[in-house]
C-alpha positions as a printed Julia matrix, in Angstrom:
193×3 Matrix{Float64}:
  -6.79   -7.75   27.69
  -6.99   -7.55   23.81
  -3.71   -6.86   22.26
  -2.56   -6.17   18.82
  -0.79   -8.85   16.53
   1.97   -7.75   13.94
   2.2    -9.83   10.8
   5.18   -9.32    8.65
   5.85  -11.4     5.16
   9.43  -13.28    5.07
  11.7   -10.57    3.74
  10.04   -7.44    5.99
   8.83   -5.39    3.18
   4.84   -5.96    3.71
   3.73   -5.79    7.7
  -0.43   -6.28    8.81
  -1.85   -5.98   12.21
  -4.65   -8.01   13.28
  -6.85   -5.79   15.57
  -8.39   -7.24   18.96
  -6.55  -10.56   19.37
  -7.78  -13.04   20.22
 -11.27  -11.88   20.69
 -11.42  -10.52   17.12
 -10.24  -14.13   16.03
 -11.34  -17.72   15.87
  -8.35  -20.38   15.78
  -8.37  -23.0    13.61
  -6.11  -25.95   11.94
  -7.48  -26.58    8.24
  -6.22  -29.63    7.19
  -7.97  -29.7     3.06
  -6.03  -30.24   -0.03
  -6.4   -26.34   -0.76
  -4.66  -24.86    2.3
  -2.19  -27.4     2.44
  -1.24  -26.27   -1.42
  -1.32  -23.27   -0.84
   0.76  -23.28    1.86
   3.7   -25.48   -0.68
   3.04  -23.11   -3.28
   4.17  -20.1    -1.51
   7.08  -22.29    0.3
   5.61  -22.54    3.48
   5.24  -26.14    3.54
   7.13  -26.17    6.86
   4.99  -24.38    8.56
   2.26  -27.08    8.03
   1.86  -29.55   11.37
   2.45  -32.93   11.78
  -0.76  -33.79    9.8
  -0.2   -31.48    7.19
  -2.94  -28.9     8.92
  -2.33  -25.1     8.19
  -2.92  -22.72   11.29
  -5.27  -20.25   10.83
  -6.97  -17.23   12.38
 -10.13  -16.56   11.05
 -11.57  -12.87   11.45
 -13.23  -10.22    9.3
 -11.4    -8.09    6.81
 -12.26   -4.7     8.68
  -9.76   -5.8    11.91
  -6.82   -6.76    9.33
  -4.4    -3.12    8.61
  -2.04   -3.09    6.4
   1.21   -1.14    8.09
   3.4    -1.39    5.37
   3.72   -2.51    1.13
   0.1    -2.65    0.49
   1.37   -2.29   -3.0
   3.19   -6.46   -2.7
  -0.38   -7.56   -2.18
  -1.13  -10.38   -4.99
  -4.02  -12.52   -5.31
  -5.09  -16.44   -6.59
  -7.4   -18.89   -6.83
  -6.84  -22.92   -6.78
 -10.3   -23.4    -8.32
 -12.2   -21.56  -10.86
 -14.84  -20.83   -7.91
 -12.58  -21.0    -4.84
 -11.57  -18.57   -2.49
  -9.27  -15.69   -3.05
  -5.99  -16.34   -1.21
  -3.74  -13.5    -0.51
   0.03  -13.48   -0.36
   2.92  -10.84   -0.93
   4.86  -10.69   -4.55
   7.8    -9.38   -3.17
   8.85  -12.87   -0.73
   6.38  -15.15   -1.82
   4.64  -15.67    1.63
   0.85  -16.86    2.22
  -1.13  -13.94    4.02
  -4.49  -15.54    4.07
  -7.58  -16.43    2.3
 -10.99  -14.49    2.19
 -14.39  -14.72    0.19
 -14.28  -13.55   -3.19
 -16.26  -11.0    -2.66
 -16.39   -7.43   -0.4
 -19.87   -8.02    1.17
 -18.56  -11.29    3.33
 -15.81   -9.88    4.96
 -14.59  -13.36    6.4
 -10.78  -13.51    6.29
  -8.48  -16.42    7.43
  -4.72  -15.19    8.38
  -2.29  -17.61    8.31
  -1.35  -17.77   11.92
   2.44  -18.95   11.12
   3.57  -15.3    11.26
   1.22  -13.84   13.93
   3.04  -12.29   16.59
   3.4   -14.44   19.77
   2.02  -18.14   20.6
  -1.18  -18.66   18.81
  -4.49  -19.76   21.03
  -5.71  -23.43   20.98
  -7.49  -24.31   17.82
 -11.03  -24.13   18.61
 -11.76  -26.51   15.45
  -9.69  -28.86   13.43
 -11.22  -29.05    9.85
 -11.69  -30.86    7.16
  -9.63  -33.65    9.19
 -10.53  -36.47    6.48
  -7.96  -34.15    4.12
  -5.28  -34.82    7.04
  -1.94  -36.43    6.07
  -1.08  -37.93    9.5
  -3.05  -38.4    12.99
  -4.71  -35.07   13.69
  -3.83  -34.52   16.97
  -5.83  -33.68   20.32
  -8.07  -31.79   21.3
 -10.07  -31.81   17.96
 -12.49  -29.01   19.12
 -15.92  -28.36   17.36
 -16.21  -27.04   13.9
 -19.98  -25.91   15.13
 -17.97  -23.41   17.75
 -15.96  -22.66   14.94
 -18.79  -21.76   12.36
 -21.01  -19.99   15.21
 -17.49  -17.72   16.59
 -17.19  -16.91   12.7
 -20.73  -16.15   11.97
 -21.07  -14.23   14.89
 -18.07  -11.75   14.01
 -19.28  -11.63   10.01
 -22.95  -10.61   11.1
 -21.2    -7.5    13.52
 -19.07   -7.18   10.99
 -21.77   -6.35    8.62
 -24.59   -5.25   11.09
 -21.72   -1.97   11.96
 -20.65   -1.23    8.42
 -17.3    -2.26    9.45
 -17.06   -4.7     6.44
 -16.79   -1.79    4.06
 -13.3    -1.11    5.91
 -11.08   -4.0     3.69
  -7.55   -3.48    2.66
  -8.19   -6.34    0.21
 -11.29   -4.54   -1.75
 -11.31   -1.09   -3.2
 -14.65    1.01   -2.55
 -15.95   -0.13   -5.54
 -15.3    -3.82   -4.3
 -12.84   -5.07   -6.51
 -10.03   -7.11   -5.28
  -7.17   -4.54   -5.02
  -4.63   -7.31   -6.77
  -6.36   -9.18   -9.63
  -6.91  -12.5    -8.86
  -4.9   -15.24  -11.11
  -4.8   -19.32  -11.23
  -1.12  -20.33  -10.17
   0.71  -21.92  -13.03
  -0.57  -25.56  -13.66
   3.0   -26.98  -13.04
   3.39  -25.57  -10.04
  -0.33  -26.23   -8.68
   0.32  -29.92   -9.17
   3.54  -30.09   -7.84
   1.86  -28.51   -4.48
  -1.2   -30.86   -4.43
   1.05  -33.84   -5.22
   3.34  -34.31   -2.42
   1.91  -35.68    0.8
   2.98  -33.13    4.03
């Protein structure tokens, strides 16, 4: 049976549910540079595992509701042309990263604050980015592109995707996205775990 995850930020003030976990959902460790910062930037470094890998759950946009301070939702990007990656002004805390635009309504939660024990990774990626011995089972990032793909195309295929708390109807981000200051971006690429 499907249940409902709550997702609340570090001080309480913004809460999410994920709709239809786990079948809505495709875990995943991401062990590159850029989740690993991101994680740091947001001081969440300890929620990275042994091999500085970031737990994800990877979904579209339309299952994600936001229960509570919609209005704490900020946005970034690392890179000039990377993702948009979502976290709360009013704590600090990573929420998740997502395509920079409405029409690919791919979203990765960041698992550390899911409600209750998160699945098996069905992928381990980017491993080469790893800062320790990526641990066992390393799954398949094929089952992990083909479980995403296959939820994106529904996704889209239902008109679901229009359904975003991240995009407005006219599909603008609803935070406007900013690059981190330079200091700080360093700082979180620089260290190691």
């Amino acid at each position: 049976m499907m249940s409902d995850a709550n997702w609340t930020c570090r001080c309480g003030a913004f809460a999410m549910r994920v709709d239809g976990l786990p079948g809505s959902g495709v875990p995943a460790v991401c062990y590159c540079a850029d989740c690993r910062a991101f994680a740091r930037l947001h001081g969440d470094g300890e929620t990275l595992d042994q091999a500085g890998g970031v737990v994800l759950q990877s979904t579209t946009a339309d299952r994600i509701v936001i229960l509570k301070g919609s209005e704490h939702l900020a946005c970034e990007r690392l890179t000039a042309r990377g993702p948009f990656r979502w976290f709360v002004g009013c704590c600090d805390t990573p929420v998740g990263n997502g395509a920079p635009m409405r029409g690919v309504p791919f979203f990765s939660v960041i698992a550390a604050r899911l409600a209750g024990t998160p699945p098996r990774p069905v992928a381990r990626l980017h491993r080469g980015g790893a800062t320790g011995k990526v641990p066992r089972p390393r799954g398949s990032t094929y089952a992990f592109i083909l479980g995403v793909a296959r939820r994106v195309a529904a996704s889209r295929l239902s008109g679901r995707w229009r359904d975003t708390p991240f995009f407005n109807s006219n599909g603008n981000p609803v935070a406007e996205p900013h690059m981190p200051d330079p200091e700080k971006l360093r700082a979180a690429y620089g260290s190691r775990r």
